[in-house]
N, C-alpha and C positions, 0 to 999 in steps of 0.2 A: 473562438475556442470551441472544442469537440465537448458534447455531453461527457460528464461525469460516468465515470465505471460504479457502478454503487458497488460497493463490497459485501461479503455475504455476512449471515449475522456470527457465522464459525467460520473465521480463517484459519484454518485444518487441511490435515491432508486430504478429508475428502473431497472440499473445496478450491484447495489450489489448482488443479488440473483445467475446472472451469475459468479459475482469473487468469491462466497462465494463457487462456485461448483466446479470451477478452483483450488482456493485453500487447500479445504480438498480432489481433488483427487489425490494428491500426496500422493505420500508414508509421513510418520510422519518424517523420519531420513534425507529425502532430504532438502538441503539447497534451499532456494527459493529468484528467484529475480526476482523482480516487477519493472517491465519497464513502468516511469510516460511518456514519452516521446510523448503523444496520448494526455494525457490529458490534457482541455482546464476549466473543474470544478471541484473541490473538494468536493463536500459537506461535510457537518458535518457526515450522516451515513458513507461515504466511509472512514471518517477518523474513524471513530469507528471501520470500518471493517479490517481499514490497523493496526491501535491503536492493536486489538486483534488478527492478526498474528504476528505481533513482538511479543508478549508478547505470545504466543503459539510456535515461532518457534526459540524465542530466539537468540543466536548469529548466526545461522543458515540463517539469513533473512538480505537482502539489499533492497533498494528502491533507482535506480538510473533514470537515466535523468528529473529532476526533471525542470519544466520550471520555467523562474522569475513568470509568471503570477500564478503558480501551488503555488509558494513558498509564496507569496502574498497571495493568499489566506488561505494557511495554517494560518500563522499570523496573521489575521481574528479570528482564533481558538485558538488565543494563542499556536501554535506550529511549529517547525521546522523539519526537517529532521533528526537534533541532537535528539532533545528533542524527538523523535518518537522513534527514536534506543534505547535511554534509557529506554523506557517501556522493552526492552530487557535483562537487565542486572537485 
């Protein structure tokens, strides 16, 4: 398994640009794992951005250490860490 992408402690628009670069420099057939454990905001783009790597990298993709305050806000959005994985399948 490839090192963890650590995620930033603001998943924002100012920082999506860097995970979007992180993430498509991986090779396409490596399994990827995004380490929330930084993170202190969600925003709505970053969940777009995590939204459309699960759904690009399929069963291939985990999203751990995920904080109560991260998870909280997810639900804000109507979603969870379940409900993200399933954009997967």
């Amino acid at each position: 398994m490839a090192d963890p992408i650590v995620l930033p402690p603001r998943l924002d628009l100012s920082s999506v640009p860097a995970v979007l670069t992180e993430l498509t420099a991986r090779p396409a057939d490596e399994s990827l794992v995004l380490d929330a454990s930084q993170v202190v905001h969600f925003g709505a783009l970053g969940m777009q951005v995590i939204l459309s790597a699960f759904k690009t990298a399929g069963d291939r993709i985990q999203l751990i250490n995920v904080s109560d305050k991260v998870l909280e806000q997810m639900r804000w959005m109507g979603m969870t860490p379940e409900t993200i994985a399933e954009v997967a399948t």
